[in-house]
PQR file with spaces between the fields and no chain letter, atoms N, CA, C, O and H, PARSE charges and radii, in Angstrom:
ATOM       1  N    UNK     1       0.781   -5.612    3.514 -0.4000 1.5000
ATOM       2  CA   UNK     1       1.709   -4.522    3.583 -0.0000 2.0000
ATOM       3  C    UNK     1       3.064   -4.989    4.085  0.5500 1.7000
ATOM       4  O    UNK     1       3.095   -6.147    4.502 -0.5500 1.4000
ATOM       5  N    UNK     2       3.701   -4.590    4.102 -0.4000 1.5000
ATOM       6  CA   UNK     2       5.200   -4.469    4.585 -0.0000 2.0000
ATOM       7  C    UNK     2       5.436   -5.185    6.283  0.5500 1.7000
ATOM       8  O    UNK     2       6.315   -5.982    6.613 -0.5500 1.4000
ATOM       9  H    UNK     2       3.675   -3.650    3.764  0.4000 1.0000
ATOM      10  N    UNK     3       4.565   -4.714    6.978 -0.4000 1.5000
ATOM      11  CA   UNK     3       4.154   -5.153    8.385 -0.0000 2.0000
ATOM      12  C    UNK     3       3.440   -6.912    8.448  0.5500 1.7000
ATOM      13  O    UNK     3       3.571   -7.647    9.427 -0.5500 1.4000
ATOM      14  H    UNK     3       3.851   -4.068    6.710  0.4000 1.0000
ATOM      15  N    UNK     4       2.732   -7.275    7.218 -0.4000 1.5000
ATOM      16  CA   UNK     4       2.004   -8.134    7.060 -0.0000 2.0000
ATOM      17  C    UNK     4       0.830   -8.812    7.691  0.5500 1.7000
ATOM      18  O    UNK     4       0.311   -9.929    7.688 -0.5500 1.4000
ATOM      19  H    UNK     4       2.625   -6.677    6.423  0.4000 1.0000
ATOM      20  N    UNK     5       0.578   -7.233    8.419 -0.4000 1.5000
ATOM      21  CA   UNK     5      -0.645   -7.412    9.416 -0.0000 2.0000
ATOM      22  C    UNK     5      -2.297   -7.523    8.701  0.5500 1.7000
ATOM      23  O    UNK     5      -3.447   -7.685    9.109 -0.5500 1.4000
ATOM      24  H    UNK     5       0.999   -6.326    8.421  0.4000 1.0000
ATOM      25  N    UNK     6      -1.664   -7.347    7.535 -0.4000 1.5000
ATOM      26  CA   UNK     6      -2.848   -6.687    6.325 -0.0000 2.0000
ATOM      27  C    UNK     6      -2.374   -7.272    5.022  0.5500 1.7000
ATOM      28  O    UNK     6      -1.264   -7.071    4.529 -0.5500 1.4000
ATOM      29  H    UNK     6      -0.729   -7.216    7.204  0.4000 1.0000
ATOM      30  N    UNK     7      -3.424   -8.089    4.468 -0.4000 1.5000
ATOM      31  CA   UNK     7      -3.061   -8.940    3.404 -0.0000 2.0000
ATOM      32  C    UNK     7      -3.722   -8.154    2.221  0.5500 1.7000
ATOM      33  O    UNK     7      -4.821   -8.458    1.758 -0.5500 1.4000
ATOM      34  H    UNK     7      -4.325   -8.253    4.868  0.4000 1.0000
ATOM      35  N    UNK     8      -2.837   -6.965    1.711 -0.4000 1.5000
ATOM      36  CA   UNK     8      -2.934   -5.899    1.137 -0.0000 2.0000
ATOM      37  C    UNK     8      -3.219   -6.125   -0.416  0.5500 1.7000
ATOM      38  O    UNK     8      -3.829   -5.237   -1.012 -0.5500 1.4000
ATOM      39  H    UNK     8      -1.944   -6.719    2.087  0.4000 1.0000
ATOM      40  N    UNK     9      -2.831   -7.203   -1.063 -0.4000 1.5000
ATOM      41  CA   UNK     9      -2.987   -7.939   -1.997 -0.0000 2.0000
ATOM      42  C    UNK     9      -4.362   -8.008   -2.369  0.5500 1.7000
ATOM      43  O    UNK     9      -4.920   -7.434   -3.304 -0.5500 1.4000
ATOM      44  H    UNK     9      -2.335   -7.924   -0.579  0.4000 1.0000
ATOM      45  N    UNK    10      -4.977   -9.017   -1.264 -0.4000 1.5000
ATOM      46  CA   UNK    10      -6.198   -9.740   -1.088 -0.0000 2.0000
ATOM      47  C    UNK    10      -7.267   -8.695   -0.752  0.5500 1.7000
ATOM      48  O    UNK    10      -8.421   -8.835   -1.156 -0.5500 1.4000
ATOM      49  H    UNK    10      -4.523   -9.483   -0.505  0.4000 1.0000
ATOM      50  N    UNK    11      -6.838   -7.531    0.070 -0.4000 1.5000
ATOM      51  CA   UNK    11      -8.050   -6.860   -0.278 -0.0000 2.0000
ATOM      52  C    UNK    11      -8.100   -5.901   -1.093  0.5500 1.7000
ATOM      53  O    UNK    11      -9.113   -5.204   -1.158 -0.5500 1.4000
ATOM      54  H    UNK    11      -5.901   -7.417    0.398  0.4000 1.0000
ATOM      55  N    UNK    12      -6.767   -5.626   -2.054 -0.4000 1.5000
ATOM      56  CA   UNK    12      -7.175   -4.850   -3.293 -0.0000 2.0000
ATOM      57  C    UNK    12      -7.705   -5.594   -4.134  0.5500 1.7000
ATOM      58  O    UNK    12      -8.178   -4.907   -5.040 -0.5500 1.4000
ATOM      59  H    UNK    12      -5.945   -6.193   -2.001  0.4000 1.0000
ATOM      60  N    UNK    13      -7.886   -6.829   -4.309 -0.4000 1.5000
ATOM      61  CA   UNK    13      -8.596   -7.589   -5.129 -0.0000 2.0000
ATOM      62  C    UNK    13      -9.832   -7.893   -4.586  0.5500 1.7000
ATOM      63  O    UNK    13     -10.636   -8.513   -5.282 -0.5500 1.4000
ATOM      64  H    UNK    13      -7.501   -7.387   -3.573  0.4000 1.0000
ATOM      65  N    UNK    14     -10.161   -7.510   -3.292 -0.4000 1.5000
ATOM      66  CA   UNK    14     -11.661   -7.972   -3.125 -0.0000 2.0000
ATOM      67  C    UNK    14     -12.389   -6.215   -3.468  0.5500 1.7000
ATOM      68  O    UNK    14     -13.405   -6.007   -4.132 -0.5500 1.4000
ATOM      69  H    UNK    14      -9.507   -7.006   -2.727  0.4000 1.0000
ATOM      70  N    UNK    15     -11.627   -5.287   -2.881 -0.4000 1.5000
ATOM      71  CA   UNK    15     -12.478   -3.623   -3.700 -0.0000 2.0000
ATOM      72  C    UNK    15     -12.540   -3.922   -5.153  0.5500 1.7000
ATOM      73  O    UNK    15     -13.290   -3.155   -5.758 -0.5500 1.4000
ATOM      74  H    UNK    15     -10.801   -5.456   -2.342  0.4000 1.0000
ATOM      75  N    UNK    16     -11.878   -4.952   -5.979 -0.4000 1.5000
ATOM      76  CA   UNK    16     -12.092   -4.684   -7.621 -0.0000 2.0000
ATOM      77  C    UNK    16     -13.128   -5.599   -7.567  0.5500 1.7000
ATOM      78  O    UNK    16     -14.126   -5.400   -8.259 -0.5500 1.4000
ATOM      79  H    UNK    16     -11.270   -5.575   -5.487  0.4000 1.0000
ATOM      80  N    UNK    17     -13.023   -6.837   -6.658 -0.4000 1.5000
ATOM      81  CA   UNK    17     -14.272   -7.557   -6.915 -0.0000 2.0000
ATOM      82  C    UNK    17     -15.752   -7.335   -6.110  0.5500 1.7000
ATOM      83  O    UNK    17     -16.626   -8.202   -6.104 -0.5500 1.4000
ATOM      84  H    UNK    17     -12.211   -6.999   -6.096  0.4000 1.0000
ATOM      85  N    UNK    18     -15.851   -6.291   -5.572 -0.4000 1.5000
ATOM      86  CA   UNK    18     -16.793   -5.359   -5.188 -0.0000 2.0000
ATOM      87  C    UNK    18     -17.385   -4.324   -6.001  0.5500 1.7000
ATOM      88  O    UNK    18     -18.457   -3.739   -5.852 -0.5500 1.4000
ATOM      89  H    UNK    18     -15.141   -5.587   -5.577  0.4000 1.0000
ATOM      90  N    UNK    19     -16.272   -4.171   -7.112 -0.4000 1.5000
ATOM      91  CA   UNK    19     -16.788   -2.648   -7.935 -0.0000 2.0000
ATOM      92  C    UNK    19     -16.319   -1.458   -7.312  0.5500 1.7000
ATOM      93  O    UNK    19     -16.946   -0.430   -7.569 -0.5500 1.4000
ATOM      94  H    UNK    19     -15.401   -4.647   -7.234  0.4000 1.0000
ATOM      95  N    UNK    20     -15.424   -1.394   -6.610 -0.4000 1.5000
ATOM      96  CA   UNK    20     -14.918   -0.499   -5.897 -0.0000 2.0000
ATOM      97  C    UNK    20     -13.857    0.715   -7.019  0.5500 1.7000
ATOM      98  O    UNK    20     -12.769    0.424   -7.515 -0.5500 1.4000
ATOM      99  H    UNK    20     -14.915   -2.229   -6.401  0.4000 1.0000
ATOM     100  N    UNK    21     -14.502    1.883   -7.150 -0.4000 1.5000
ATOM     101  CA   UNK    21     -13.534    2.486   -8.597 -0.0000 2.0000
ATOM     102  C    UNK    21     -13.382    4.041   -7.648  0.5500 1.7000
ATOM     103  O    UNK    21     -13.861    5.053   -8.160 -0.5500 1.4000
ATOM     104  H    UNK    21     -15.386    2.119   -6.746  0.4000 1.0000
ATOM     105  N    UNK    22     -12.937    4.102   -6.752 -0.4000 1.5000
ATOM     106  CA   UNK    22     -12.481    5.283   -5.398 -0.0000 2.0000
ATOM     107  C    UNK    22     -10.977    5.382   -5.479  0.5500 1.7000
ATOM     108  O    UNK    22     -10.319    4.726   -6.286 -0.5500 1.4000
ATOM     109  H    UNK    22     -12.549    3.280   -6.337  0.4000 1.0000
ATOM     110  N    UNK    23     -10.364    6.386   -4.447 -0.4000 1.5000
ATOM     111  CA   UNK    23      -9.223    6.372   -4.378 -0.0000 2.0000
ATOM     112  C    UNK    23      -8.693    5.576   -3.287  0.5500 1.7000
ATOM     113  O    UNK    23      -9.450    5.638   -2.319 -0.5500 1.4000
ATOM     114  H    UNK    23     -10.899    6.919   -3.791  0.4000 1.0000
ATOM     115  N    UNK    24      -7.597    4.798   -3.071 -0.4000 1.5000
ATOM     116  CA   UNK    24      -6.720    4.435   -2.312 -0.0000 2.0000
ATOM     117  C    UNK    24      -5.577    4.630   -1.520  0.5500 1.7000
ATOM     118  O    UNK    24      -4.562    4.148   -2.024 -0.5500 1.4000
ATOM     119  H    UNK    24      -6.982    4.747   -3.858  0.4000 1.0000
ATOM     120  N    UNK    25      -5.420    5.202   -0.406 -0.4000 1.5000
ATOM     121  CA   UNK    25      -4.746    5.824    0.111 -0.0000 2.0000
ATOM     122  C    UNK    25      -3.586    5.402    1.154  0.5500 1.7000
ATOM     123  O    UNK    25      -4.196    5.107    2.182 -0.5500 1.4000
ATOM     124  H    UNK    25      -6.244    5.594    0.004  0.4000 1.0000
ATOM     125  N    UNK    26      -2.186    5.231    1.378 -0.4000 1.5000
ATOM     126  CA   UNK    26      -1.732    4.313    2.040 -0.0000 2.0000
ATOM     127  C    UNK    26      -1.657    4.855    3.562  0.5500 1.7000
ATOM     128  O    UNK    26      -1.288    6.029    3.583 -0.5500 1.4000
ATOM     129  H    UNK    26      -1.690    5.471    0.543  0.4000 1.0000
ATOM     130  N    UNK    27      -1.900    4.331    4.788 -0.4000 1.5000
ATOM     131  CA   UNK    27      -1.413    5.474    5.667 -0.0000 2.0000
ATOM     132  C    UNK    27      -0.158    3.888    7.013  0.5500 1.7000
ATOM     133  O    UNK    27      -0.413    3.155    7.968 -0.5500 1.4000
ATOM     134  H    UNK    27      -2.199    3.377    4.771  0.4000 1.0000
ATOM     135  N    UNK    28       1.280    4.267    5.993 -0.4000 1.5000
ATOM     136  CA   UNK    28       2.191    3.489    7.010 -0.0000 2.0000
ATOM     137  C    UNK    28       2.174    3.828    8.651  0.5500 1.7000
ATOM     138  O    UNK    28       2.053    4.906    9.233 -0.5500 1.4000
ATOM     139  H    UNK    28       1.487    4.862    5.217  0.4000 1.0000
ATOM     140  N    UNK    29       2.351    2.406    9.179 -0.4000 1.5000
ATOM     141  CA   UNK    29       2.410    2.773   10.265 -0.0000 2.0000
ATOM     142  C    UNK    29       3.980    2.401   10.688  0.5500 1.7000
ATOM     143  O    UNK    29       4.283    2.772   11.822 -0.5500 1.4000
ATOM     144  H    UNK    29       2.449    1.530    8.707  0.4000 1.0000
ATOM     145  N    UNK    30       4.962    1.755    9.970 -0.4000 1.5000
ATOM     146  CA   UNK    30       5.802    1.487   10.433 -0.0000 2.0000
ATOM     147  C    UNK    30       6.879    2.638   10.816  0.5500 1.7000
ATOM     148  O    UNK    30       7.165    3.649   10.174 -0.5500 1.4000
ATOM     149  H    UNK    30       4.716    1.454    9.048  0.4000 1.0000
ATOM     150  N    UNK    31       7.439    2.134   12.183 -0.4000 1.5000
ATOM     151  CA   UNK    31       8.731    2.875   13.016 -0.0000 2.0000
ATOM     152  C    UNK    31       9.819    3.509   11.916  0.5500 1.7000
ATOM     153  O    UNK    31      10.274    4.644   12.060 -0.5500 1.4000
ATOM     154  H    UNK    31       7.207    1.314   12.705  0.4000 1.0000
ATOM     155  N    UNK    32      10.233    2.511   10.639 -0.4000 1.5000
ATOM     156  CA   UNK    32      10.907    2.843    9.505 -0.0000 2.0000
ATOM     157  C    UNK    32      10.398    4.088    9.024  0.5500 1.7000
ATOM     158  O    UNK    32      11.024    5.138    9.170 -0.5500 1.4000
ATOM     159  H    UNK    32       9.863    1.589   10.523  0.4000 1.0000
ATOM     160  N    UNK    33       9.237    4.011    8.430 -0.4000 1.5000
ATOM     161  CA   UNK    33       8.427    5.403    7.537 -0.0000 2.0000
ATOM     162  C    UNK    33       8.644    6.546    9.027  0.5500 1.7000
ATOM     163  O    UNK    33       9.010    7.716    9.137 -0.5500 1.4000
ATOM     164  H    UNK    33       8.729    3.158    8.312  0.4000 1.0000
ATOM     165  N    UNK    34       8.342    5.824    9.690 -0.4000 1.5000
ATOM     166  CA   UNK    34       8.322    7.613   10.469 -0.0000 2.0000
ATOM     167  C    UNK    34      10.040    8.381   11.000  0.5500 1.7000
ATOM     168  O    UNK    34      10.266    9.345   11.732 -0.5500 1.4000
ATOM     169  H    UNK    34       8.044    4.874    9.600  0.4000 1.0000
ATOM     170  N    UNK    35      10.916    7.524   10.315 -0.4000 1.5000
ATOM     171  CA   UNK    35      11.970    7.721   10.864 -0.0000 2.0000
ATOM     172  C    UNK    35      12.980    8.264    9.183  0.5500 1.7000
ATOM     173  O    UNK    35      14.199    8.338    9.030 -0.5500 1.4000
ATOM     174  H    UNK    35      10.732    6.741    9.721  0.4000 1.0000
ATOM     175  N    UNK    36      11.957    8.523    8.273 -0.4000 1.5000
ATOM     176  CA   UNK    36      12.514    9.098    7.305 -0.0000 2.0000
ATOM     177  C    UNK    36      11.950   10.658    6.979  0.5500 1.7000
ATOM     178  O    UNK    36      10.950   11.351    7.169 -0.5500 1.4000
ATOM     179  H    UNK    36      10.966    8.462    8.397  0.4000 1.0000
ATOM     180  N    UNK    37      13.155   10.721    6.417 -0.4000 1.5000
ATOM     181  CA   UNK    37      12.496   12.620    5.963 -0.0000 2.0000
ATOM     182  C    UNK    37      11.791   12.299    4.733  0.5500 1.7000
ATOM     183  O    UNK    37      11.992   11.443    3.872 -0.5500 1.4000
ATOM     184  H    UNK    37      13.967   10.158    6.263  0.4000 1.0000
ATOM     185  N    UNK    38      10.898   13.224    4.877 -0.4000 1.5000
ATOM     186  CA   UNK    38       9.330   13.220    4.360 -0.0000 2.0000
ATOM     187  C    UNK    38       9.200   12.728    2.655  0.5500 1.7000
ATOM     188  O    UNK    38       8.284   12.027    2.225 -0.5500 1.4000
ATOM     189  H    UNK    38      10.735   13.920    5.577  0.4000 1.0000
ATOM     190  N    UNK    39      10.076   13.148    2.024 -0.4000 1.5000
ATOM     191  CA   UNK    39      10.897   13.308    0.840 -0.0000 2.0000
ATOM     192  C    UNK    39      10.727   11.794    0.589  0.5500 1.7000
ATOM     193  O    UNK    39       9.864   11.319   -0.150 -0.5500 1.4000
ATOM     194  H    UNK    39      10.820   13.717    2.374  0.4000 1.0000
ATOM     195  N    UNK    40      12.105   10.733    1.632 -0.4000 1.5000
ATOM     196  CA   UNK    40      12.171    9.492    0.978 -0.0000 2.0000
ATOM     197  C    UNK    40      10.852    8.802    1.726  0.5500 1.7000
ATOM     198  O    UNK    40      10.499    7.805    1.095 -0.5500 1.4000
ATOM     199  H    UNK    40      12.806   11.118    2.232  0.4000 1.0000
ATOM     200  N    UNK    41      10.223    8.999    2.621 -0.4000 1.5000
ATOM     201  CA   UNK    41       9.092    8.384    3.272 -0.0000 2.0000
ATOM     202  C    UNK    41       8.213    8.333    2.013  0.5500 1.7000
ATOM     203  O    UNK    41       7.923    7.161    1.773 -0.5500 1.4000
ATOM     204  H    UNK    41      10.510    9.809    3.133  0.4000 1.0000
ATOM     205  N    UNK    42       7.675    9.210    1.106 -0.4000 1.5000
ATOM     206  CA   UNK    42       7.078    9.186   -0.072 -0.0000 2.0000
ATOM     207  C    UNK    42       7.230    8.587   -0.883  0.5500 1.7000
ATOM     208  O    UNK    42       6.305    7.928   -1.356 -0.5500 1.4000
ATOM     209  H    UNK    42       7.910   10.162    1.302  0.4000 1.0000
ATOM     210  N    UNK    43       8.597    8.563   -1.438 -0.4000 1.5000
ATOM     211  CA   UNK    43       9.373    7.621   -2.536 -0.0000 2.0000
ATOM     212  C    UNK    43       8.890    6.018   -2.138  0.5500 1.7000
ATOM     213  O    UNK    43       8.084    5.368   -2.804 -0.5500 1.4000
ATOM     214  H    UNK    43       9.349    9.099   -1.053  0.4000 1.0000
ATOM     215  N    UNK    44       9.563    5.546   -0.914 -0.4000 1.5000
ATOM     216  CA   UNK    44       9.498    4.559   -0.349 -0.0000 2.0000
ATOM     217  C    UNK    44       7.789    4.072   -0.025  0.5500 1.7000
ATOM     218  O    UNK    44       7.557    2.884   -0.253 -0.5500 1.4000
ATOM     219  H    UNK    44      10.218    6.074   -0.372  0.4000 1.0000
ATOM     220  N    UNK    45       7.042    4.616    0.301 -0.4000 1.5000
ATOM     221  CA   UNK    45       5.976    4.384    0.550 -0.0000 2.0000
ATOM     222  C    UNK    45       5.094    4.032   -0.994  0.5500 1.7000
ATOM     223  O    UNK    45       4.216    3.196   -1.204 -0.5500 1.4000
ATOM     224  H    UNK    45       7.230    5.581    0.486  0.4000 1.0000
ATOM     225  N    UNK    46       5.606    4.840   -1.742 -0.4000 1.5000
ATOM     226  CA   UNK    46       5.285    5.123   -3.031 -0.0000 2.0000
ATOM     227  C    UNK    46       5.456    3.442   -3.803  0.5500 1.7000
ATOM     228  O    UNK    46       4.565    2.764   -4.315 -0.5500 1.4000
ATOM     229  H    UNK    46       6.320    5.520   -1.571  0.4000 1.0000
ATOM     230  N    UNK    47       6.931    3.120   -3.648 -0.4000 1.5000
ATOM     231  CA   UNK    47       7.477    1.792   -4.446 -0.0000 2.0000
ATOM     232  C    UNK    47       6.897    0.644   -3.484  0.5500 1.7000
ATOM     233  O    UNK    47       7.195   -0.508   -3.796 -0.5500 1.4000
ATOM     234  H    UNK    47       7.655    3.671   -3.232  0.4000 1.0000
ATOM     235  N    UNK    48       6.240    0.806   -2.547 -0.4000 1.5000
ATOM     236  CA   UNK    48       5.363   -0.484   -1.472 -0.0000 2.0000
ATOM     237  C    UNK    48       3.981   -0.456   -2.250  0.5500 1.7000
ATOM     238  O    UNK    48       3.189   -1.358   -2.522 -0.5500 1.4000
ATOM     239  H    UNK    48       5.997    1.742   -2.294  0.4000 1.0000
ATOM     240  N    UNK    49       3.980    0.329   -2.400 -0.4000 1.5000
ATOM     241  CA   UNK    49       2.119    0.800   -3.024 -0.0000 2.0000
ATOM     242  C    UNK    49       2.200    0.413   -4.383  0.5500 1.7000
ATOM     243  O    UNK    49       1.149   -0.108   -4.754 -0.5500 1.4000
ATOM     244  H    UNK    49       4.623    1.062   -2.180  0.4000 1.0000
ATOM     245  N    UNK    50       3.469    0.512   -5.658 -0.4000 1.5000
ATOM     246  CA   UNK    50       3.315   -0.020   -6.836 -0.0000 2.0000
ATOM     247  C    UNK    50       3.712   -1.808   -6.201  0.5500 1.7000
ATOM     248  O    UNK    50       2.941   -2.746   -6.407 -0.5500 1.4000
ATOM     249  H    UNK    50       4.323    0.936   -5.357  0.4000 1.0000
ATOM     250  N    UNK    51       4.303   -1.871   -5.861 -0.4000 1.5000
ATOM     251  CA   UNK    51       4.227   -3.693   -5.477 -0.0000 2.0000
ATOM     252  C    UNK    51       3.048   -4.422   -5.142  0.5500 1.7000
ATOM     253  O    UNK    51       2.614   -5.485   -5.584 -0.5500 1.4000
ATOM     254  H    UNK    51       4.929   -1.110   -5.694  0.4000 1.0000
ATOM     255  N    UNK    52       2.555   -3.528   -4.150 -0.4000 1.5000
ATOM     256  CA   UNK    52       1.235   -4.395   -3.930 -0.0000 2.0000
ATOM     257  C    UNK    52       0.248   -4.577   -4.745  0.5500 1.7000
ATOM     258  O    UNK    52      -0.511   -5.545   -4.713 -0.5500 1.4000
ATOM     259  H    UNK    52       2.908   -2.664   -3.791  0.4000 1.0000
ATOM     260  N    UNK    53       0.181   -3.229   -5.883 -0.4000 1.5000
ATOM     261  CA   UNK    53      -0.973   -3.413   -6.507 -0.0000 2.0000
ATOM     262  C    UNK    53      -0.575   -4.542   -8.000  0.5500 1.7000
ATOM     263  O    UNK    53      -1.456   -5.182   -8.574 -0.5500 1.4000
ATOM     264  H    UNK    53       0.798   -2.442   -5.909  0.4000 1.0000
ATOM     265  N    UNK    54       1.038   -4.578   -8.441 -0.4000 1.5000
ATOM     266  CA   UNK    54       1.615   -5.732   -8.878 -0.0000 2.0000
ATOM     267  C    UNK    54       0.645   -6.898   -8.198  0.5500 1.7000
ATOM     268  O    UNK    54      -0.547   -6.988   -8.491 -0.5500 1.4000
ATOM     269  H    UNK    54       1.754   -4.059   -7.974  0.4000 1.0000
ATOM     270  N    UNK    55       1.359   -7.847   -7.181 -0.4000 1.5000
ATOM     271  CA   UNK    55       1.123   -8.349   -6.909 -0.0000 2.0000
ATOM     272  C    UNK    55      -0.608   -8.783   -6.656  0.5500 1.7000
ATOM     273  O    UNK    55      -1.149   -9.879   -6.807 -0.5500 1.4000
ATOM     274  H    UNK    55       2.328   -7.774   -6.943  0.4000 1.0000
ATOM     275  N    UNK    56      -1.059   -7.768   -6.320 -0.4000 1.5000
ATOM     276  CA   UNK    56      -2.686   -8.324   -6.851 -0.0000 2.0000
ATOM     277  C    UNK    56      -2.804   -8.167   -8.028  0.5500 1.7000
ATOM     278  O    UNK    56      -4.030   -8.138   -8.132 -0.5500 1.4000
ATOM     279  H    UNK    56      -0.620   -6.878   -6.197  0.4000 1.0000
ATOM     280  N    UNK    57      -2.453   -8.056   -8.907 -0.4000 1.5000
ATOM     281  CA   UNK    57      -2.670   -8.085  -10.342 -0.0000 2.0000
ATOM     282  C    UNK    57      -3.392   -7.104  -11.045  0.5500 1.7000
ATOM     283  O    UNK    57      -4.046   -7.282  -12.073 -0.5500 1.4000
ATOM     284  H    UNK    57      -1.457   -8.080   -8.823  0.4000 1.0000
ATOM     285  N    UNK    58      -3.223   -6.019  -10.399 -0.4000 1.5000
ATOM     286  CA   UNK    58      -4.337   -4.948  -10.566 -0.0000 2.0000
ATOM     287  C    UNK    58      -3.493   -3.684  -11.066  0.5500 1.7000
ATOM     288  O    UNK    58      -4.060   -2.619  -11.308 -0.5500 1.4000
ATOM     289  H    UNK    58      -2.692   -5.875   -9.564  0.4000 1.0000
């Protein structure tokens, strides 16, 4: 994630290589997201969540 506390990549690719076919849900913890109105917190949270799943290839 964004924080890089969580190698967000690596474990959306280990739920596909589990068989994992559920929903995914993001819940930010960063000082940034909570310091936006709700509106761009979504947007923004939104364009982190299409990157990552880019980046795992998924």
């Amino acid at each position: 994630g964004e924080t890089g506390v969580i190698d967000l990549s690596g474990f959306l690719q280990a739920l596909k290589t589990a068989g994992y076919d559920g929903p995914v849900t993001p819940e930010p913890f960063s000082q940034k997201v909570r310091e936006m109105a709700p509106a761009d917190a979504v947007t923004y949270t939104g364009k982190l969540l299409q990157d990552v799943w880019a980046q795992a290839g998924l």
